[in-house]
N, CA, C and O of each residue as an XYZ file, in Angstrom:
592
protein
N       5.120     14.956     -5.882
C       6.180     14.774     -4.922
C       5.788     13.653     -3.959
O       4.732     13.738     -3.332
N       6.820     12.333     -3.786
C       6.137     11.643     -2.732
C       6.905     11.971     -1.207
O       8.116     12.071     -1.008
N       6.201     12.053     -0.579
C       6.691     12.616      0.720
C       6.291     11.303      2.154
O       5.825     10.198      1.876
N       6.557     11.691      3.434
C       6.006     11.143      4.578
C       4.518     11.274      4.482
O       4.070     12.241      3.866
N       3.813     10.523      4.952
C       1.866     10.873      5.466
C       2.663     11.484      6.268
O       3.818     11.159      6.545
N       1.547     13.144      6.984
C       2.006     13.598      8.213
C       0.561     13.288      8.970
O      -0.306     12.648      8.375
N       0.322     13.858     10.534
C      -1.135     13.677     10.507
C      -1.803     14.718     10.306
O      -2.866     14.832     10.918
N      -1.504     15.452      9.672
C      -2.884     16.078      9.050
C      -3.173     15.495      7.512
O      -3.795     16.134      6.664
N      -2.639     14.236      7.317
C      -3.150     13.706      5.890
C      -4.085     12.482      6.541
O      -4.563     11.620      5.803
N      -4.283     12.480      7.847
C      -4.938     11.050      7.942
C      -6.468     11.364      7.456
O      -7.098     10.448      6.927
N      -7.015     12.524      7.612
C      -8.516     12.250      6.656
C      -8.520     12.399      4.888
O      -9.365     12.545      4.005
N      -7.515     12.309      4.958
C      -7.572     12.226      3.393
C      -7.033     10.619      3.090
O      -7.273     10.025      2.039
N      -6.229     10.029      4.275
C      -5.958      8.510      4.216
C      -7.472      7.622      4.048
O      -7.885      6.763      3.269
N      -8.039      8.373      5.274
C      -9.360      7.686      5.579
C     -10.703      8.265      4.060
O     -11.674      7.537      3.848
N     -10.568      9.116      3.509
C     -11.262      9.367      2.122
C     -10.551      8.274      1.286
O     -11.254      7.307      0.993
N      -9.536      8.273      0.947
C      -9.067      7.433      0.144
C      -9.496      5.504      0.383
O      -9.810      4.702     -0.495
N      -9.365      5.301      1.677
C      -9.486      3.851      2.314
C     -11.252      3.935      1.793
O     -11.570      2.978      1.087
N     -12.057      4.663      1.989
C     -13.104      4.505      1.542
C     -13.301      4.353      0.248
O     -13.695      3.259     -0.156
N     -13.115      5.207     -0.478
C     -12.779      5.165     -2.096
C     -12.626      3.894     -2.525
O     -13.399      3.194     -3.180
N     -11.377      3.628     -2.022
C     -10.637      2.377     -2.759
C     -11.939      0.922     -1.714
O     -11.694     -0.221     -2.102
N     -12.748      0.971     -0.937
C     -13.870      0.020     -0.168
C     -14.520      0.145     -1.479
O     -14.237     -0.637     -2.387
N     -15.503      1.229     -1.645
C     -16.140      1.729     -2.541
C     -15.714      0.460     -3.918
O     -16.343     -0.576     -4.131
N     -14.680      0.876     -4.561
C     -13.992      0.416     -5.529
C     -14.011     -1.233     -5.878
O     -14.436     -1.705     -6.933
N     -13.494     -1.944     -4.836
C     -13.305     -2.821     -4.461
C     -14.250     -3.802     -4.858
O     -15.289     -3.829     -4.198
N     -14.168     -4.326     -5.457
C     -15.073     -5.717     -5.387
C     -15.251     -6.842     -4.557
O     -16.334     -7.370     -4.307
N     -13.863     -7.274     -4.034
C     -13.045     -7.878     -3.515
C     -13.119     -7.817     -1.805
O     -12.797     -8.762     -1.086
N     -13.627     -6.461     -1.304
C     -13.736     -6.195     -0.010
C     -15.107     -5.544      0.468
O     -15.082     -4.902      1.518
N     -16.777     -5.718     -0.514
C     -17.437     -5.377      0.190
C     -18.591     -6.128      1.483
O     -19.581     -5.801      2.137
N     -17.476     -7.571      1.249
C     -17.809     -8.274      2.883
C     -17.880     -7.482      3.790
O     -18.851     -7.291      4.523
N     -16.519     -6.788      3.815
C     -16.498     -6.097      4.988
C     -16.901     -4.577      5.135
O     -17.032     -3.846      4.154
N     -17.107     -4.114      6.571
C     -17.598     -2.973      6.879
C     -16.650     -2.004      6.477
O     -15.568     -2.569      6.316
N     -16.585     -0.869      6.259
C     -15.935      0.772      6.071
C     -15.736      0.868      7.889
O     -16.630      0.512      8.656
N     -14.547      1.353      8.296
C     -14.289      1.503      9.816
C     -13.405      2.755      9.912
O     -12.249      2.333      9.924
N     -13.402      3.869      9.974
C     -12.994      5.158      9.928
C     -11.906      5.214     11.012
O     -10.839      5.819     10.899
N     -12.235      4.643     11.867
C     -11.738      4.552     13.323
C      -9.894      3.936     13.374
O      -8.870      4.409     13.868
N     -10.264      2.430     12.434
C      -8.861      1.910     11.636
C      -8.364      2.778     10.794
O      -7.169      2.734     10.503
N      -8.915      3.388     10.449
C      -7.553      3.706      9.054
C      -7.206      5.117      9.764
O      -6.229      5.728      9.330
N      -7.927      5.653     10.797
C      -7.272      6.621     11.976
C      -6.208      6.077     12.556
O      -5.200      6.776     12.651
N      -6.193      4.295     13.228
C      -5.432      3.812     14.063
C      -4.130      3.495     13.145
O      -2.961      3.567     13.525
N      -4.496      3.204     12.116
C      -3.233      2.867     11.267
C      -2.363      4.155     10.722
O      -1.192      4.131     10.342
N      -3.156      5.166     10.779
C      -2.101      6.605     10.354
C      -1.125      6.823     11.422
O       0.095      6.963     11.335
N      -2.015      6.824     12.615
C      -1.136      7.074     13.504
C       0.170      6.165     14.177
O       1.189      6.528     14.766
N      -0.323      4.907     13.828
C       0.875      3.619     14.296
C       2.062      3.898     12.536
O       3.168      3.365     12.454
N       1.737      4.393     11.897
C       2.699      4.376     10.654
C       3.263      5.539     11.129
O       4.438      5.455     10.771
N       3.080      6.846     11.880
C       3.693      7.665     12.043
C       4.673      7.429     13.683
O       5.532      8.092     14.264
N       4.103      6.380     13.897
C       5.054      6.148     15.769
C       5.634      4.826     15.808
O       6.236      4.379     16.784
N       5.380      4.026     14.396
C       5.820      2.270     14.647
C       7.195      2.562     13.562
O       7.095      2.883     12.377
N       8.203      2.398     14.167
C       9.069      2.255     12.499
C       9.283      1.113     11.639
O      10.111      0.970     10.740
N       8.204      0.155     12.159
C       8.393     -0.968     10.930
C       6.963     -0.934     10.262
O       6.194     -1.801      9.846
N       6.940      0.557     10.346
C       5.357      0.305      9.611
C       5.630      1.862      8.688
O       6.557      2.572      9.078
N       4.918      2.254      7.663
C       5.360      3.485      7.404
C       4.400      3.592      6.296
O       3.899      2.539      5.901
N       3.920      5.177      5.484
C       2.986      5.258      4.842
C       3.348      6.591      3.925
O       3.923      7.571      4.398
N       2.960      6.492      2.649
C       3.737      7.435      2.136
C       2.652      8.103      1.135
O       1.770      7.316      0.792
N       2.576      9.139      0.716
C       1.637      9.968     -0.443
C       2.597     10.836     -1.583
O       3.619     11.518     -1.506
N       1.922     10.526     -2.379
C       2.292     11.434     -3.494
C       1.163     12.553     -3.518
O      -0.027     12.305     -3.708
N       1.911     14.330     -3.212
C       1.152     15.106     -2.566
C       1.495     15.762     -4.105
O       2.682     15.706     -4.426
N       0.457     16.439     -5.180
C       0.770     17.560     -6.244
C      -0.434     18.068     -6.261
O      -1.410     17.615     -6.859
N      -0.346     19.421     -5.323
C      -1.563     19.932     -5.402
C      -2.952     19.198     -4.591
O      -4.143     19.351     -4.862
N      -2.454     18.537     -3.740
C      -3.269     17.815     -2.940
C      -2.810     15.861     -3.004
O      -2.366     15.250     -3.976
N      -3.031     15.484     -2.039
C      -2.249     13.895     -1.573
C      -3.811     12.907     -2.809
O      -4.994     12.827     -2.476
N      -3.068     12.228     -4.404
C      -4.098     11.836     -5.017
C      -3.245      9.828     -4.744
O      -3.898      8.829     -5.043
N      -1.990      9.758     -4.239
C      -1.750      8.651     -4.273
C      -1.183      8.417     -2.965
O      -0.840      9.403     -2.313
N      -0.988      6.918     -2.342
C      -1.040      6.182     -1.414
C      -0.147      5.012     -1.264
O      -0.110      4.110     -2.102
N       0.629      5.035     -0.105
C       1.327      3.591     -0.485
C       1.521      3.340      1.715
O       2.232      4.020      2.456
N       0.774      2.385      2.034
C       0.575      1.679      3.304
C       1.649      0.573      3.653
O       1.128     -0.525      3.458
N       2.682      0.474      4.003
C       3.672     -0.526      3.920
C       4.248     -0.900      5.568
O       4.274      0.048      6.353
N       4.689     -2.240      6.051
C       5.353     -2.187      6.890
C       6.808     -3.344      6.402
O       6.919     -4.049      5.399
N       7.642     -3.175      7.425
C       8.700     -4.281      7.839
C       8.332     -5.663      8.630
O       7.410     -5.702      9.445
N       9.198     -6.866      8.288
C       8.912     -7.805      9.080
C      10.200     -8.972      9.397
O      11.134     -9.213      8.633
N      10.032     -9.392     10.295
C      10.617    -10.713     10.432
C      10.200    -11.526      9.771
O       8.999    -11.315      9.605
N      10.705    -12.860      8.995
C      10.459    -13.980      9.050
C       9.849    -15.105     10.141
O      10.107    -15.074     11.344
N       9.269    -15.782      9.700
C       8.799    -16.176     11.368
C       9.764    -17.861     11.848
O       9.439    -18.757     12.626
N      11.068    -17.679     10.916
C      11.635    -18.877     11.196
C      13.656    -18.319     10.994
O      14.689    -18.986     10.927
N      13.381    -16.874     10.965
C      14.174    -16.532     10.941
C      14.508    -14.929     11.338
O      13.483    -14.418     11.789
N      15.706    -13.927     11.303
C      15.936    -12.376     11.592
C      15.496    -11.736     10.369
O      14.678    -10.822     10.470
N      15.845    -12.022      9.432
C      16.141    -11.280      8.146
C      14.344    -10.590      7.699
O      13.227    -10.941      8.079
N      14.654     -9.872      7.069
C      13.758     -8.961      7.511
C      12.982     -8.843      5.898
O      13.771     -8.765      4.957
N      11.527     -8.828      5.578
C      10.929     -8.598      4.227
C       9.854     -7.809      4.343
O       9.420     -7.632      5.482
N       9.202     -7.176      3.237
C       8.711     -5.589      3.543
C       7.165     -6.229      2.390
O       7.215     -6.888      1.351
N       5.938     -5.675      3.156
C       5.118     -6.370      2.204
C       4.307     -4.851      2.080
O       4.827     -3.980      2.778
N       3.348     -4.508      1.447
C       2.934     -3.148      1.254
C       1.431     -3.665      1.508
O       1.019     -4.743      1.079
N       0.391     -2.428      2.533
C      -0.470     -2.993      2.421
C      -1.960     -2.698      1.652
O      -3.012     -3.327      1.536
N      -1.478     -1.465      1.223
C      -2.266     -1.125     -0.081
C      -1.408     -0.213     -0.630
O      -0.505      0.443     -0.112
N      -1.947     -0.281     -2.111
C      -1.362      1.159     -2.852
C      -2.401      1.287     -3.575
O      -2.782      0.484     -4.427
N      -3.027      2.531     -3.201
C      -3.788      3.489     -4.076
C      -3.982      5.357     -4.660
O      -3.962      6.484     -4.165
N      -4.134      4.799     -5.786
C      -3.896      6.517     -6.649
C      -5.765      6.460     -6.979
O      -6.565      5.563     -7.243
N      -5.831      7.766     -6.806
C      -7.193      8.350     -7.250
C      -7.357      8.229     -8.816
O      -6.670      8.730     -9.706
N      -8.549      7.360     -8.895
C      -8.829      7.571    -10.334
C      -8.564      8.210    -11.598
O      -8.314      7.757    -12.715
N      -8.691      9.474    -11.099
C      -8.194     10.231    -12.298
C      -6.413     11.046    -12.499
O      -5.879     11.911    -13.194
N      -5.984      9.923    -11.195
C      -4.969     10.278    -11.928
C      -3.672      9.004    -11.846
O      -2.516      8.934    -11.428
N      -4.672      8.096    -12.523
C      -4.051      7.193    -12.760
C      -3.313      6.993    -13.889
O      -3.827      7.387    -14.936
N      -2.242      6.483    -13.945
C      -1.767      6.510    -15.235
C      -0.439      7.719    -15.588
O       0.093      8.121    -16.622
N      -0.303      7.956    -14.380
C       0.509      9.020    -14.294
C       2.004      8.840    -13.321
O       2.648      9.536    -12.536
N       2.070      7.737    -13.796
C       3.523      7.092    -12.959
C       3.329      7.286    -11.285
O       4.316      7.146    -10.564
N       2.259      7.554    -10.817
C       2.147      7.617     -9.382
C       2.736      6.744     -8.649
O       3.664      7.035     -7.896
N       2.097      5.171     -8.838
C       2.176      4.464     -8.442
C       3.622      3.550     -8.448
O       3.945      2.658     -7.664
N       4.392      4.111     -9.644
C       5.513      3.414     -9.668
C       6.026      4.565     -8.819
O       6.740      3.722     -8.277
N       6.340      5.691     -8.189
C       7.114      6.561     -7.985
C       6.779      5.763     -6.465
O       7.724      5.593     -5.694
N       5.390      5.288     -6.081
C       5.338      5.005     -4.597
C       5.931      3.722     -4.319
O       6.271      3.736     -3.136
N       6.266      2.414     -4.958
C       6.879      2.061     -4.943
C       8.328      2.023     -5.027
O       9.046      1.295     -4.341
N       8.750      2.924     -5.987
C       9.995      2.999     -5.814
C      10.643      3.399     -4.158
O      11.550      2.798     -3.582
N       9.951      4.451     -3.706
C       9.953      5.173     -2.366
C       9.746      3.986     -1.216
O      10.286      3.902     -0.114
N       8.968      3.269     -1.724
C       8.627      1.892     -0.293
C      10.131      1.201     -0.584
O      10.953      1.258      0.331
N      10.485      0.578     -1.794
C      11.512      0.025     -1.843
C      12.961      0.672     -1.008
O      13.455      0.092     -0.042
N      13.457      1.839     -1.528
C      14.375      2.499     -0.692
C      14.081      2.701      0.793
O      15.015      2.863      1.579
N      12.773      2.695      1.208
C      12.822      2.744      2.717
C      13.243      1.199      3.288
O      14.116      1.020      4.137
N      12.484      0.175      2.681
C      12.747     -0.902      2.892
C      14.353     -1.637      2.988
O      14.958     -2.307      3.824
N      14.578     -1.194      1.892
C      16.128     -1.345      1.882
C      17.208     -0.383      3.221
O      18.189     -0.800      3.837
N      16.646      0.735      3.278
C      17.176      1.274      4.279
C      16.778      0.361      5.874
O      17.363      0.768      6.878
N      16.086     -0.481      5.980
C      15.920     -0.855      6.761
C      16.817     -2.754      6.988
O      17.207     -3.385      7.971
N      16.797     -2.942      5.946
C      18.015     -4.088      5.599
C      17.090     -5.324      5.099
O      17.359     -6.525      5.102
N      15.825     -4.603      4.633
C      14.894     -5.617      3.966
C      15.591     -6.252      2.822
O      16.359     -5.619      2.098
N      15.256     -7.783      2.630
C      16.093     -8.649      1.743
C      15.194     -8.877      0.597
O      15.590     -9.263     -0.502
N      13.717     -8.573      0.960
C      12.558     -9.298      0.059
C      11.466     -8.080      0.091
O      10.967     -7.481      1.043
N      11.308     -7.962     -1.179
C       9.475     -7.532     -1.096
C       8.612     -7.558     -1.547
O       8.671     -6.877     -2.571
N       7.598     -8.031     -1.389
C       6.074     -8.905     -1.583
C       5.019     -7.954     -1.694
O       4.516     -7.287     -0.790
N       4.752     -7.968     -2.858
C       3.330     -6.413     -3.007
C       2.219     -7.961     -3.710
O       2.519     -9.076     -4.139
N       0.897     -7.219     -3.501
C      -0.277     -8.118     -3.517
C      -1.572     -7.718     -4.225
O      -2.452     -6.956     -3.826
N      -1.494     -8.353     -5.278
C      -2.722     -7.673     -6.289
C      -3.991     -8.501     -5.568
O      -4.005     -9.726     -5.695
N      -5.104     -7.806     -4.775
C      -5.906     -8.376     -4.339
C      -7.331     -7.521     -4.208
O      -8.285     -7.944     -3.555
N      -7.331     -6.630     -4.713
C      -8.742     -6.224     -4.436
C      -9.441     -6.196     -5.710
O     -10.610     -5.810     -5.685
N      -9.077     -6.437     -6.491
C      -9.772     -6.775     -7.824
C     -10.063     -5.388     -8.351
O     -11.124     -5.127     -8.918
N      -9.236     -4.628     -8.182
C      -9.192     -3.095     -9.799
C      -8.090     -2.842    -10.372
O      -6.952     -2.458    -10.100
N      -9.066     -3.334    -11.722
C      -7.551     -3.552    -12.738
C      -6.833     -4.755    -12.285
O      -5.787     -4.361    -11.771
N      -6.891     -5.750    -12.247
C      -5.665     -6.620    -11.546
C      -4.763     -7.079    -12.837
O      -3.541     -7.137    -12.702
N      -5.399     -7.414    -14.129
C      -4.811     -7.583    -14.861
C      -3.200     -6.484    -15.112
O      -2.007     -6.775    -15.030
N      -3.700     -5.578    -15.337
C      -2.932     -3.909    -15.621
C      -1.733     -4.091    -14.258
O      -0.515     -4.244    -14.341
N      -2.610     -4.007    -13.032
C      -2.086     -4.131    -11.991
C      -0.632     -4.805    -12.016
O       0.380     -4.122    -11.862
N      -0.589     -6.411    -12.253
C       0.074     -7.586    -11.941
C       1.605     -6.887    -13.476
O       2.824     -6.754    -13.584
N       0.581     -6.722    -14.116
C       1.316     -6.014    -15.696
C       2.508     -4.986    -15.011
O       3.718     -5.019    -15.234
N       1.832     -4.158    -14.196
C       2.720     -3.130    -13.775
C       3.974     -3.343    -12.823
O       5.106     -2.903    -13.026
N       3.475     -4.235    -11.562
C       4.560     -4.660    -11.033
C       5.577     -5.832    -11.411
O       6.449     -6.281    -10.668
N       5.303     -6.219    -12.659
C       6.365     -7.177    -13.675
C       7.342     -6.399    -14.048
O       8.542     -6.540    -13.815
N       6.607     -5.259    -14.858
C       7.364     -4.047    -15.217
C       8.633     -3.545    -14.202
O       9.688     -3.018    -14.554
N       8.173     -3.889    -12.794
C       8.963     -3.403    -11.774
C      10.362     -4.497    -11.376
O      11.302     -4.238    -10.624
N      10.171     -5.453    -11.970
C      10.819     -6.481    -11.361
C      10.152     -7.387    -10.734
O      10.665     -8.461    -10.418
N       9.087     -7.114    -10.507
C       8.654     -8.457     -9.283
C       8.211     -9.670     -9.983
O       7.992     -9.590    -11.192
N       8.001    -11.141     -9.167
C       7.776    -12.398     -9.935
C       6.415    -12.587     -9.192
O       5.939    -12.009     -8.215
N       5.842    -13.833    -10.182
C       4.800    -14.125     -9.677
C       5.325    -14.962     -8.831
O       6.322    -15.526     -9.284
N       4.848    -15.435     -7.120
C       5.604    -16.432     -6.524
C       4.848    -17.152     -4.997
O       5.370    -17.513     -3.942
N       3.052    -17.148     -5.587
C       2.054    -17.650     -4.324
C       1.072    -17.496     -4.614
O       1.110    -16.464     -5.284
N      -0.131    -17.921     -4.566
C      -1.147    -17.864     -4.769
C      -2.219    -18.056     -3.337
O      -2.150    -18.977     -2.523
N      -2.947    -17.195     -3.328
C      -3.734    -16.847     -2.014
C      -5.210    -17.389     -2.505
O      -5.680    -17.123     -3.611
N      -5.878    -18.207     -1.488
C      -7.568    -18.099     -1.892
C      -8.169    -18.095     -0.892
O      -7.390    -18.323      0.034
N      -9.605    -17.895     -0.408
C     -10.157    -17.189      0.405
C     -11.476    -18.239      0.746
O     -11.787    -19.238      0.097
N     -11.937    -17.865      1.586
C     -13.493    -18.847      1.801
C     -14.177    -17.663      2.570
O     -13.488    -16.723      2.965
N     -15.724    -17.711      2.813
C     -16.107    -16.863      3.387
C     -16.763    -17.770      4.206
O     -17.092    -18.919      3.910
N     -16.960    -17.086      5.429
C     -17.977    -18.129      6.748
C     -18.547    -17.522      6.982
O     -19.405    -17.772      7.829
């Protein structure tokens, strides 16, 4: 079932944000900060252009972190997601499309015109990029990084 995060899912947000650090190839520059992914449960539950959603069966195994935005040259409004993650083992189990689908309808309820999801932490990206084609989405930017 995908439902609202409430806050009593934020330590299972913050297990998961670790997990998916853990996981990551892509992000072990940076530190694990318990403290953020506290601050971000709670601004997704009090910001309404920010919002966070779980697929709860028998316990919350998937994740979807999303907000709303302006354009910065215009009103109109586009919705970018800022992670989506399902627990390992139960991947493969339409989770992840069900959490998207759910970001999309909120988004749209909000009068979002565009939305931009981001294969970037390097698990699975191949599969990954595969899946949200499947969804409709295009390839349409390319991001690269430097470290200092």
């Amino acid at each position: 079932m995908i439902r609202p995060m409430t806050v009593e899912d934020i330590p299972r947000l913050i297990e998961m944000g670790r997990d998916f650090h853990k996981e990551s190839d892509q992000y072990n520059l940076y530190s694990f900060c318990e403290e953020k992914l506290w601050d971000m449960g709670i601004a997704a539950l009090e910001e309404s252009h920010q919002m966070c959603i779980v697929h709860d069966r028998n316990g919350v195994d998937g994740m979807l972190y999303g907000f709303a935005y302006e354009q910065f040259f215009s009103r109109d409004m586009s919705a970018s997601e800022v992670f989506v993650f399902v627990s390992q083992d139960a991947r493969g189990a339409l989770i992840g499309k069900r959490l998207i689908k759910a970001f999309e309808l909120w988004a749209a309820s909000l009068g979002v015109k565009e939305m931009r999801v981001g294969v970037s932490a390097g698990i699975t990206t191949e599969r990954t990029v595969g899946f949200y084609e499947k969804l409709g989405y295009d390839y349409n930017s390319t991001m690269l990084k430097k470290v200092l």
